[in-house]
N, C-alpha and C positions, 0 to 999 in steps of 0.2 A: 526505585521503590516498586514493589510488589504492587501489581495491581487488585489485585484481590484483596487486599489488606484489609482485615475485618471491621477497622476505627472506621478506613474511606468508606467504605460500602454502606457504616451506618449514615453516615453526615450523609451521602447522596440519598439513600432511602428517605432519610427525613426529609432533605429538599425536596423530593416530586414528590410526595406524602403532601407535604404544605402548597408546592404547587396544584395539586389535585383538589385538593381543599378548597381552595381559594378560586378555582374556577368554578368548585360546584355553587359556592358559596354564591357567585357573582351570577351563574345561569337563573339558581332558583329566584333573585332577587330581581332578574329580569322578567322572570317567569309570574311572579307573583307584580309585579307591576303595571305588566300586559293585561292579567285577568280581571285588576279591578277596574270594575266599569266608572264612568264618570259621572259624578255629581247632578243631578237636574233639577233644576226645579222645577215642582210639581204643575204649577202655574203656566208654565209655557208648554209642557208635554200634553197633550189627552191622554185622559187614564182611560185605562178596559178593564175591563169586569169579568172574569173568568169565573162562571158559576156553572155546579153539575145538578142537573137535576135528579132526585131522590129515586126518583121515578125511571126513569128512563137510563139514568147513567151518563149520558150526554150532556157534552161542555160547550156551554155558549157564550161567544164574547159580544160584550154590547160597548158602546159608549159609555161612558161614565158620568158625565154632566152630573158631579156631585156625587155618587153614590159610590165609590172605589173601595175593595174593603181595602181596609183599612186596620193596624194593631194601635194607632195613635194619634190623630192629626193634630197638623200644626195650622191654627187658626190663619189662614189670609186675611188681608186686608179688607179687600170687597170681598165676599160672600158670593158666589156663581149659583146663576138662577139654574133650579132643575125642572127644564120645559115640559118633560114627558115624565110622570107617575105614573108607575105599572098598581095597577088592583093589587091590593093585599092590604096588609094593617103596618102602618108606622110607631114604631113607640121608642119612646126618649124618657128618662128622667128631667123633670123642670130645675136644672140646677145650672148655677153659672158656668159651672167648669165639669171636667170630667172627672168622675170620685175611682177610688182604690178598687172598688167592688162593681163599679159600672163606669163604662168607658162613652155609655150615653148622655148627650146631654144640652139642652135648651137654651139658647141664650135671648131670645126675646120671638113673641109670639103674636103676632101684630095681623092685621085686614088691611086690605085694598080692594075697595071694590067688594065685591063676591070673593073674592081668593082670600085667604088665611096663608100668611108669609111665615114660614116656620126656620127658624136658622140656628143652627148647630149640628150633631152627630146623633144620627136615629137609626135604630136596628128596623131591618124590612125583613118581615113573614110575607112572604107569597101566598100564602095558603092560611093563614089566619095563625093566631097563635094557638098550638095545641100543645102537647104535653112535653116537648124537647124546646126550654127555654133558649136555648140559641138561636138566632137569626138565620136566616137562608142570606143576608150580606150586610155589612153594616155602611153608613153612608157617610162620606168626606166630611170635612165643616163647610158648611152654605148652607144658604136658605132656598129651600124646598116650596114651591108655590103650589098649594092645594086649591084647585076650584069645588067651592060650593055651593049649592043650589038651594028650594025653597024648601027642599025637603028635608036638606041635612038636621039633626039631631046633633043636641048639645046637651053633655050627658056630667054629672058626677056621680060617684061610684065609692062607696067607704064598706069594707069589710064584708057581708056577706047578703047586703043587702040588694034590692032590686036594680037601684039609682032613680036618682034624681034629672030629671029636667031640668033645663039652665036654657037662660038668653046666649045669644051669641057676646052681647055685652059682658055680662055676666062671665060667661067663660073665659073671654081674651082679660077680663081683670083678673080674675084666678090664675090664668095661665103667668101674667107679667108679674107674678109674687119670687117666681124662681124657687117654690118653697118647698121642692124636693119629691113633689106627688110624680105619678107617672101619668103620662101624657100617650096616646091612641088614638089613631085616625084612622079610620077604615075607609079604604078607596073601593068604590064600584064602579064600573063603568068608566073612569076617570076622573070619578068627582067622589067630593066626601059626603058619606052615606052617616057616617059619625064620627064625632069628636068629643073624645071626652078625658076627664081625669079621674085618676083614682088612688085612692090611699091605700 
């Protein structure tokens, strides 16, 4: 038999054809196996914070202790206290969950002591809030321990008015309605300079 024969040449071409196949097949499949990293939970890992400043251009990593951005968190069980609050203003929607239009959100808003125990998912402005509604980083689900002093200001706020004054009583009842207002805490110094709501 001819070796050259056009029928054998094809059946062999097909064979290493499907040989070649079947090895790319089996490389990319290892290749794609290798690169997916594994599973962690969030819980056991420390998260970091990669933020750039606006200003400078420069990226600085910190601890997270609650603050990780974040595109969705998934509520833990205990809530991790965040010990250090950098100056700037915190705001959240008072709602139980997090809504379609805002991914911020309160789940109870309680005292201890001088401190105000705030827990759920709040955007942090460093620099106050100015005209670019986005956060400089938004923070994990946990409760965030704000100290307050004799001087703090307890404020509500409707529409285009000056605001009102409120107890601190007064405001942690309002706060525990879940009733959709936004919620503001300006830090100075490391303590709350004010706390307020607003429609």
């Amino acid at each position: 038999m001819d070796k050259n024969h056009p029928e054998k040449n094809y059946k062999v071409r097909i064979l290493v054809a499907l040989i070649i196949l079947a090895a790319l097949a089996a490389a990319l499949a290892a290749v794609l196996i290798l690169r997916k990293p594994p599973k962690k939970n969030p819980q056991e890992t420390p998260q970091k914070v990669d933020r750039t400043s606006s200003v400078s251009g420069e990226t600085k990593t910190e601890p997270a202790a609650g603050t990780a951005v974040t595109s969705g968190s998934v509520r833990p069980e205990q809530p991790a206290e965040n010990e250090d609050v950098a100056n700037g203003v915190y705001m959240a929607t008072l709602y139980p969950s997090a809504q379609e239009s805002d991914p911020t959100y309160i789940t109870s808003v309680t005292a201890e002591g001088d401190d105000l125990l705030v827990t759920g998912v709040m955007g942090y402005y460093q620099n106050g809030v100015g005209e670019d509604p986005n956060p400089d980083r938004v923070t994990t689900y946990g409760t965030i321990q704000f100290r307050t002093n004799d001087a703090t200001r307890y404020m509500s706020y409707g529409g285009d008015s000056p605001g009102e004054a409120m107890s601190r009583e007064s405001f942690l009842d309002l706060c525990s309605k879940l009733n959709g207002l936004g919620l503001a805490i300006e830090v100075e110094n490391g303590e709350v300079k004010e706390a307020s709501v607003s429609s």
